[in-house]
C-alpha positions as CSV (number, residue, x, y, z in Angstrom):
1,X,49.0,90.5,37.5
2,X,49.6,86.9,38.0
3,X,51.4,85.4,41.2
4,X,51.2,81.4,39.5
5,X,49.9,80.2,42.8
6,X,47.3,77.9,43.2
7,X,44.8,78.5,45.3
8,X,42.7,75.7,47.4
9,X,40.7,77.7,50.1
10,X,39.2,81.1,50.7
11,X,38.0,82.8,53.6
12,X,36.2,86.3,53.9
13,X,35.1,88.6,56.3
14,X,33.3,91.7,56.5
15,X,36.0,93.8,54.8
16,X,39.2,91.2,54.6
17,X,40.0,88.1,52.7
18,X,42.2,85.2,53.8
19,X,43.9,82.6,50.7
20,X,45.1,79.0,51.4
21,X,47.6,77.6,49.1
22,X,48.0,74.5,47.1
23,X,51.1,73.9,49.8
24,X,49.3,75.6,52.8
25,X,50.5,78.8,52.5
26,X,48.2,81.7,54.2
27,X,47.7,85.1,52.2
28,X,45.6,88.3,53.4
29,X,44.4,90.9,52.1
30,X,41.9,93.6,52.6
31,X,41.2,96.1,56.0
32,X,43.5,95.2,58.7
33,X,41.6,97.8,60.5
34,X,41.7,95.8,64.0
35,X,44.6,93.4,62.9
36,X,42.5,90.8,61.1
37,X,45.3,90.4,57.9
38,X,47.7,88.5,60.7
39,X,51.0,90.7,59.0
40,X,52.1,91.4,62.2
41,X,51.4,95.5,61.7
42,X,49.2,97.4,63.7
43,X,46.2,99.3,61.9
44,X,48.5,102.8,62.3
45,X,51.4,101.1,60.1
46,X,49.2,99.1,58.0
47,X,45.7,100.3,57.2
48,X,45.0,98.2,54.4
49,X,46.2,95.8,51.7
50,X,44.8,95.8,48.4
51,X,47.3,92.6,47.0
52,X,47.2,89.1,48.8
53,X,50.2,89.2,51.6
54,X,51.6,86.1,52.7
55,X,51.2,85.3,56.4
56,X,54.9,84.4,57.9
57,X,55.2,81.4,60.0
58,X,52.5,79.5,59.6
59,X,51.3,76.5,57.8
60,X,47.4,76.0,57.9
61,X,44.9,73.2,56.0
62,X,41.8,75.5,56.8
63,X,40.6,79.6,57.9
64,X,37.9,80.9,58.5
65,X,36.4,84.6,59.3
66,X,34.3,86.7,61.9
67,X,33.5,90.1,61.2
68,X,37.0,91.6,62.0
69,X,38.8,88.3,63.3
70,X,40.0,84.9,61.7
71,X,40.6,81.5,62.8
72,X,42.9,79.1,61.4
73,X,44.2,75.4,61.9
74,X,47.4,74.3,61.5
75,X,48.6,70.8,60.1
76,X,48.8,69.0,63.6
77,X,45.4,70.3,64.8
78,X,46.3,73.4,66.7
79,X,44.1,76.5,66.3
80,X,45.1,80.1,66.3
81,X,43.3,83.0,66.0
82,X,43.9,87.5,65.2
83,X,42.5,90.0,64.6
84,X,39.4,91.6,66.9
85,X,39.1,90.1,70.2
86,X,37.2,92.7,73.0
87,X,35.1,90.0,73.8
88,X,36.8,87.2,73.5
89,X,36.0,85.7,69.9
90,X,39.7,84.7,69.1
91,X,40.2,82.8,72.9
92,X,42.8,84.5,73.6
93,X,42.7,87.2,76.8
94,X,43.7,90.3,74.5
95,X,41.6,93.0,72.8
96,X,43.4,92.5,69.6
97,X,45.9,90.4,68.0
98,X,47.7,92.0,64.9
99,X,49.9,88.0,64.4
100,X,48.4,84.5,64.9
101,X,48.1,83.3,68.1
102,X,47.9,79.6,69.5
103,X,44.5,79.1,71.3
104,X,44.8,76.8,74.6
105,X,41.2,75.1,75.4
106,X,42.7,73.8,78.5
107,X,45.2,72.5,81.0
108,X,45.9,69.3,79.0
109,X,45.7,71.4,75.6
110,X,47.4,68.8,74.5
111,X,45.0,66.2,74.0
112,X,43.1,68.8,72.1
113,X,42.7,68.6,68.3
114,X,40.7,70.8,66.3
115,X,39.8,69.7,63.0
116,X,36.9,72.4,62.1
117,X,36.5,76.3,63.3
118,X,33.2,78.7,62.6
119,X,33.1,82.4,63.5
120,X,30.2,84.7,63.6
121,X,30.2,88.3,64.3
122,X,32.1,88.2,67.8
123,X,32.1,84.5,68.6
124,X,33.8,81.3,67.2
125,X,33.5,77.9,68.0
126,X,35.5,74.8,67.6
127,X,35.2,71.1,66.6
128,X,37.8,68.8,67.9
129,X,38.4,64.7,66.4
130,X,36.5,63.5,69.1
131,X,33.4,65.4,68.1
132,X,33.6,68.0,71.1
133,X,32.8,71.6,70.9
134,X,34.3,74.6,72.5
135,X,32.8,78.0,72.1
136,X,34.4,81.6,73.2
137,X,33.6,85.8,72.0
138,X,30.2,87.2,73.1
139,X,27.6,85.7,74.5
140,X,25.0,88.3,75.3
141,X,22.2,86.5,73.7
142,X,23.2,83.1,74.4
143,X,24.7,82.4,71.2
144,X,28.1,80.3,73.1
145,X,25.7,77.4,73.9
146,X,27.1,77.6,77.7
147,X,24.2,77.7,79.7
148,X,24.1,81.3,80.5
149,X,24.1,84.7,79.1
150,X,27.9,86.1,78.8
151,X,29.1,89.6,77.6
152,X,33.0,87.8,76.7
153,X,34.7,84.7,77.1
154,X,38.3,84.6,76.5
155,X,38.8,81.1,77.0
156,X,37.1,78.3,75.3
157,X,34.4,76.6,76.9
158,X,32.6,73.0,76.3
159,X,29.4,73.0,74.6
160,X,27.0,70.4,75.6
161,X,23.8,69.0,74.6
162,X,21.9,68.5,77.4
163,X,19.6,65.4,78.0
164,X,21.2,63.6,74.2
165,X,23.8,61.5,73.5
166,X,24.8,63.0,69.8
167,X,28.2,63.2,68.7
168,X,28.5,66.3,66.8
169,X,30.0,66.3,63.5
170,X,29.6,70.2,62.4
171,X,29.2,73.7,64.0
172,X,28.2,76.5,62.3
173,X,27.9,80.1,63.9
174,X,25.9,82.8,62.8
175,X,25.2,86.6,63.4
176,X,24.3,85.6,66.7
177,X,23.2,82.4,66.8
178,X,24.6,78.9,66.8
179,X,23.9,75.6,65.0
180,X,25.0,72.0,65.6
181,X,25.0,68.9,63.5
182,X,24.8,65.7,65.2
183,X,26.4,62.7,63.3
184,X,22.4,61.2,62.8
185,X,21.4,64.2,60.9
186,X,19.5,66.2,63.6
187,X,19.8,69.8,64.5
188,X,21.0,71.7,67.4
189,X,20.5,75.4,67.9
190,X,21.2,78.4,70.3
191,X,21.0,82.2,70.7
192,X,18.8,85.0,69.3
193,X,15.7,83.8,68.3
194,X,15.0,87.2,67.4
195,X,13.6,86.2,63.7
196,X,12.9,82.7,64.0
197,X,16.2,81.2,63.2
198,X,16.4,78.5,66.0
199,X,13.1,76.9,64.9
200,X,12.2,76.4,68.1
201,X,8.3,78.5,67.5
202,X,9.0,80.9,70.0
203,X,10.3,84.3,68.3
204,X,11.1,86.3,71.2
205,X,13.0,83.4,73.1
206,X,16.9,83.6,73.2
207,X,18.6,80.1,73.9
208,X,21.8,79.8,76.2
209,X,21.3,75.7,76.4
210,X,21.5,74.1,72.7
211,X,18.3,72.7,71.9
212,X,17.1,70.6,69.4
213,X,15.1,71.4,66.2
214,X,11.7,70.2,65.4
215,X,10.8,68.7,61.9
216,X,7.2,67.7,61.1
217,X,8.9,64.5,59.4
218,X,11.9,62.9,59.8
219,X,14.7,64.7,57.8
220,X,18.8,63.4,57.7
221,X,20.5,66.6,57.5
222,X,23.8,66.8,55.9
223,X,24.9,69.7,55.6
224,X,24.3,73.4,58.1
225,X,25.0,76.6,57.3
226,X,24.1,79.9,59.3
227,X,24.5,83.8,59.1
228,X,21.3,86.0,58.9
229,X,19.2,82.8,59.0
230,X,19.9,79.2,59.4
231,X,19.8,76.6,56.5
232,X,20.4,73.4,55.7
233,X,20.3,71.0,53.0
234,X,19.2,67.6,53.6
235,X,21.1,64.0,52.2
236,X,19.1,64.2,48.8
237,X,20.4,68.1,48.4
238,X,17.0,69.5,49.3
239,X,17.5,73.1,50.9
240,X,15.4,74.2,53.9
241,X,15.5,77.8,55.7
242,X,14.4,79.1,58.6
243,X,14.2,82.9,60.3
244,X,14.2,85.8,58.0
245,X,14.0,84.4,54.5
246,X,12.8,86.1,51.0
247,X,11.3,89.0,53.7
248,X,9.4,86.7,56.0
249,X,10.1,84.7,59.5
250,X,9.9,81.8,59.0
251,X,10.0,79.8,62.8
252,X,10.5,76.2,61.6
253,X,12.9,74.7,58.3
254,X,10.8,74.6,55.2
255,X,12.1,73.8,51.6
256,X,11.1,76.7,49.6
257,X,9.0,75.9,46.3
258,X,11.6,78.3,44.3
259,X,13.7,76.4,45.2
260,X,13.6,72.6,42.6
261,X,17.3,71.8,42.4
262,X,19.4,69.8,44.3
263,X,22.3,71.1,46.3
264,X,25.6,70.2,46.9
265,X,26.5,72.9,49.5
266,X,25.1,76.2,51.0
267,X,27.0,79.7,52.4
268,X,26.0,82.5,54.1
269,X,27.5,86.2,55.6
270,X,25.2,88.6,57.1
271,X,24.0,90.4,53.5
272,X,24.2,87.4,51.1
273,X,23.6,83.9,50.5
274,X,25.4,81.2,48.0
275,X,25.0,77.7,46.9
276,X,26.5,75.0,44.9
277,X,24.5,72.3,43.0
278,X,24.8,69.2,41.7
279,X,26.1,70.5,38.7
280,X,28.7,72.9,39.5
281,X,26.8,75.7,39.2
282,X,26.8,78.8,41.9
283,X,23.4,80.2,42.9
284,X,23.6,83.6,44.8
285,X,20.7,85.7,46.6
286,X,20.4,88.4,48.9
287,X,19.4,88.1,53.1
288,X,17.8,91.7,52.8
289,X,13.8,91.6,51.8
290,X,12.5,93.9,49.4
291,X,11.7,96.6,51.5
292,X,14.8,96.7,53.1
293,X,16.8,96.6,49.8
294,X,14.9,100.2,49.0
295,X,15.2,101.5,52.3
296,X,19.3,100.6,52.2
297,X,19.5,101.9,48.4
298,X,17.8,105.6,49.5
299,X,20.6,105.8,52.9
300,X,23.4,104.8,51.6
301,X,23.4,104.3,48.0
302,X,25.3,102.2,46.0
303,X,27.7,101.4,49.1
304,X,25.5,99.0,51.0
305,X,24.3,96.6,48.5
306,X,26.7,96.5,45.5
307,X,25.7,93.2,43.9
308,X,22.2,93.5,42.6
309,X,20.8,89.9,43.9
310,X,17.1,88.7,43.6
311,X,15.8,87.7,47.4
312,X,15.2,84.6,46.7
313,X,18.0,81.4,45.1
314,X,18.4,82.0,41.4
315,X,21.6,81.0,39.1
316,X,24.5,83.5,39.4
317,X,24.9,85.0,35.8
318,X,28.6,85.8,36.1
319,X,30.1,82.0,36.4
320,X,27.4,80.5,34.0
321,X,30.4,79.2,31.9
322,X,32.5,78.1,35.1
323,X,32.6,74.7,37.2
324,X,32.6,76.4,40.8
325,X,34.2,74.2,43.7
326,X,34.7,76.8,46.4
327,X,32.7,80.4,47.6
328,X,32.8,82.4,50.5
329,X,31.2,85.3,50.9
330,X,31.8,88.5,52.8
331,X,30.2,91.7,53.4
332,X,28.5,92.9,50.7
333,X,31.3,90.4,48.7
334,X,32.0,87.2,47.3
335,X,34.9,84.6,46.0
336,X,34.7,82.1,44.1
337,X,37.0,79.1,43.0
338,X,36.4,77.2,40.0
339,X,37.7,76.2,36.4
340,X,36.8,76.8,32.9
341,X,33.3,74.6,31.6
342,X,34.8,71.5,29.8
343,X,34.3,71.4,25.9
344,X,32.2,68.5,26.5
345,X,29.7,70.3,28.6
346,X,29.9,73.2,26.1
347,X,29.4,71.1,23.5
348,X,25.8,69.5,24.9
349,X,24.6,72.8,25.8
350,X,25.3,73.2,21.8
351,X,23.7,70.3,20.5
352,X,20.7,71.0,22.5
353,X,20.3,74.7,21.3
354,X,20.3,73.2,17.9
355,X,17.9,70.3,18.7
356,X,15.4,73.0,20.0
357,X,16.0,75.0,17.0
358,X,15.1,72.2,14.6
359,X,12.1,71.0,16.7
360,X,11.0,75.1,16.9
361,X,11.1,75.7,13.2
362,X,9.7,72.0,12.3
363,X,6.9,73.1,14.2
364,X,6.7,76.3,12.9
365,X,6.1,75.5,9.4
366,X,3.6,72.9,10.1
367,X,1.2,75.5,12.5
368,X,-2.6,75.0,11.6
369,X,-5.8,76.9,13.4
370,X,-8.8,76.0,14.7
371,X,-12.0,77.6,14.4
372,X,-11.4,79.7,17.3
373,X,-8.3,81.3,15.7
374,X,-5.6,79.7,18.5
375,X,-3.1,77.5,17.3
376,X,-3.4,73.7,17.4
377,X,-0.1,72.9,18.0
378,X,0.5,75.4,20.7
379,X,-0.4,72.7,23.5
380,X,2.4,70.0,21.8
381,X,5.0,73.2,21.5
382,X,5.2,73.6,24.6
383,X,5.1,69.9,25.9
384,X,8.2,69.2,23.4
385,X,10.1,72.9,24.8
386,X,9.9,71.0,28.2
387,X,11.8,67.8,27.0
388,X,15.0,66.9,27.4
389,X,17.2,66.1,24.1
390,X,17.8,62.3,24.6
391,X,20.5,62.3,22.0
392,X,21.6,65.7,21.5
393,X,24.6,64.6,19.2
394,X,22.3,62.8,17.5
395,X,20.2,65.9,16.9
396,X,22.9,67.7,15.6
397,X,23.8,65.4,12.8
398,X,20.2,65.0,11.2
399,X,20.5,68.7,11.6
400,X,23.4,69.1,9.8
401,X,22.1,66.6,7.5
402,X,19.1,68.2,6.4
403,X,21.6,70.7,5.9
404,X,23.8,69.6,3.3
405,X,21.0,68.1,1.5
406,X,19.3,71.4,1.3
407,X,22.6,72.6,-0.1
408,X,22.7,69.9,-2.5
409,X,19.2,70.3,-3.9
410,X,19.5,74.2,-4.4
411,X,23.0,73.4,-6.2
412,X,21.2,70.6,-8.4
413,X,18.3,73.0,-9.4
414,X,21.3,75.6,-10.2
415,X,23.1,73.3,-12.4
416,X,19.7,72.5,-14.2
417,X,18.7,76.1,-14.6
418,X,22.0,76.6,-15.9
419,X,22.1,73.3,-18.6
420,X,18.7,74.8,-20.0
421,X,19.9,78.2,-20.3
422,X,23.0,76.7,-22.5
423,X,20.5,74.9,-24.9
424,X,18.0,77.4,-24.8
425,X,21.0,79.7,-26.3
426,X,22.5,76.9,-28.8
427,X,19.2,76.6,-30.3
428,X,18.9,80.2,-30.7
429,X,21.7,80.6,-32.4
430,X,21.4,77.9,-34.8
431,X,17.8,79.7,-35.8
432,X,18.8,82.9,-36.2
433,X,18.9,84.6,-39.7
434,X,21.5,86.8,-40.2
435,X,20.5,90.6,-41.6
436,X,22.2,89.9,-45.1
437,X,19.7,87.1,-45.8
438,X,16.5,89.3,-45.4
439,X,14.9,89.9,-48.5
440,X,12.4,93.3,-47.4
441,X,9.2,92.9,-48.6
442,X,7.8,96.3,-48.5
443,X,4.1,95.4,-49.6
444,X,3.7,93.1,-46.8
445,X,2.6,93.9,-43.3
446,X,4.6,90.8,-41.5
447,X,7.6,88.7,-42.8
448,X,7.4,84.6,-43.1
449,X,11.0,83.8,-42.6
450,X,10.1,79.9,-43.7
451,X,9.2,81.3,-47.1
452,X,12.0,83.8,-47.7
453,X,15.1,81.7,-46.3
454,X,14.5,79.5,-49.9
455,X,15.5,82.6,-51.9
456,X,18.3,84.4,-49.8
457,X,21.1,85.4,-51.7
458,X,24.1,87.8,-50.5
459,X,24.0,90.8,-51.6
């Protein structure tokens, strides 16, 4: 079924998804279990929806999803918020909202614009234009970044970082922990610390003050991105992660050695992981360790780990032909936005199949030994399986060249074969006696056809 709408942005949750429109339209689908679709039903009238559902009466440039809530902002910079909300998470003093709601951060709400919004589980924060941040949901481990420990807050509060004057330029909540980006490229954290994932060193610490992050050098973060863990990706594309990570804690960020391309942009839910590199291409892993994978896999079967991800980044299989622009990822779940590989891409993927095939089989005819019985040439094969085609296209016509004059030579030697058996046959012809002009010599063992052609006479 095809609705001919373009989409721009996704948003997903644990079990519900939220579409953006070319035009700003907002479509849901998915559990509406606490009111998290926004549709205006209650969980009794409308369990579920399994096709998107456009959202009445509202016109948003971005969403975003908890667990069981979402956030959204409107054109003008007002944010609203459904769904869940016992302890706060969509600032607004209800347990659940089943439409959107308009958030008020204060008296003067007014002068309030919010131009980004993060959830985690059960607690959102938001990034106004002038580079404040307000925080509301639960706050049991410190996660709100208030200075104290808080069950629920139903109204946002500010978040401030104490004893530095950083403007903060992105916010990014995770299962119960908080990260901040200042505009120099520093790190901010807050919360559980429960698995290492403030890299502050100290694993049984939980944070109610944001504080910063210690590098061993001097890194310029651009990019943040939490949800099990906390990772980043620095201004050269460089990923780091810290907390529970391919089945260790790690207390501090550290670039993985896996880990050799550069990325464009990094995503995370509580069960999987996603990035985008510099080439369009989506890499997707799991947040569970190996052990845990099993131990899920014997409990519950195939219901709590439906993709089948490696633990650590690799290239996701299923887009290998697509250019991917937007993921999000949800329990257990992931979308992603992209467009078909262009023919020129395709086509220097081609030529350089086809220039490793003709360096491969050069290389395979001309294979000698030593006296040890190993191959000379295995060194150099795989020195020249390592290099990149300079001039792929280039490749391709020698290639195709070699082809057609193979072609050509095994026609010529056809033709030739062929001219000799015409004059091998002429000349036969033109020798041959015909029975009538044997004379039979009975007496004689063998017949000298030079001697008797003199006297033949028809009979």
């Amino acid at each position: 079924m095809s609705f001919n709408i373009f989409i721009k942005q996704v948003a997903c949750g644990q079990k519900h998804t939220h579409l953006i429109s070319k035009e700003g339209h907002l479509y849901s689908m998915g559990s509406n279990e606490h009111g998290q679709l926004g549709l205006g039903f209650s969980p009794d009238l409308l369990p579920s929806v399994k096709l998107p559902t456009l959202v009445n009466d509202i016109i948003v440039k971005k969403v975003t999803c908890g667990e069981s809530h979402t956030l959204a902002i409107d054109l003008n910079g007002f944010a609203y918020g459904w769904g869940l909300a016992d302890h706060g998470a969509i600032g607004v003093r209800i347990s659940s909202s089943h439409e959107p709601s308009m958030i008020q951060f204060s008296s003067t709400a007014v002068d309030v614009s919010i131009k980004d919004v993060s959830c985690g589980a059960h607690h959102s924060c938001f990034l106004s234009v002038k580079g404040e941040v307000y925080s509301c949901g639960r706050g049991d481990k410190g996660q709100l970044g208030i200075g104290f420990i808080s069950i629920k807050e139903y109204r946002p509060i500010v978040v401030r970082l104490r004893d530095h004057d950083e403007k903060i330029k992105q916010v990014s909540c995770g299962m119960e922990h908080t990260c901040f980006l200042t505009a120099s490229g520093k790190i901010f954290a807050t919360g559980s610390n429960a698995e290492g994932q403030l890299g502050i060193q100290n694993k049984n610490k939980n944070v109610s003050w944001p504080e910063i992050v210690e590098m061993s050098k001097l890194v310029n973060f651009k990019q943040i991105c939490c949800g099990r863990y906390s990772s980043a990706i620095d201004e050269i594309g460089h990923f780091y992660a810290w907390g529970h990570f391919n089945g260790c804690n790690i207390d501090k960020p550290t670039s993985p050695d896996m880990v050799q391309t550069q990325f464009v942009r990094i995503l995370q839910s509580d069960t999987i992981s996603a990035a985008i590199d510099i080439e369009g291409k989506m890499w997707a892993w799991t947040n569970y360790s190996e052990s845990e994978i099993q131990e899920a896999w014997k409990a519950n079967g195939t219901d709590i780990l439906p993709l089948k991800l490696p633990t650590i980044p690799r290239l996701f299989d299923k887009t290998e032909h697509k250019l991917i622009g937007e993921v999000k990822l949800g329990h257990n779940f992931l979308i992603a936005i992209g467009t078909d590989q262009p023919a020129q891409k395709k086509e220097q993927k081609l030529n350089q199949h086809l220039g490793t095939s003709l360096r491969r089989k050069s290389m395979g005819k001309s294979k000698s030994r030593d006296a040890l019985g190993m191959s000379i040439n295995k060194y150099q094969t795989k020195q020249d399986s390592r290099t990149q085609t300079q001039n792929p296209s280039l490749e391709r016509r020698v290639y195709k060249t070699l082809l057609n004059e193979d072609q050509k030579a095994e026609a010529g030697k056809r033709n030739e074969q062929a001219r000799r058996s015409v004059s091998k046959r002429k000349r036969s012809r033109s020798n041959t006696v015909s029975k009538y002009d044997i004379v039979q010599h009975s007496q004689t063992k063998s017949i000298d056809i030079r001697a008797t052609i003199p006297q033949i006479k028809k009979v």
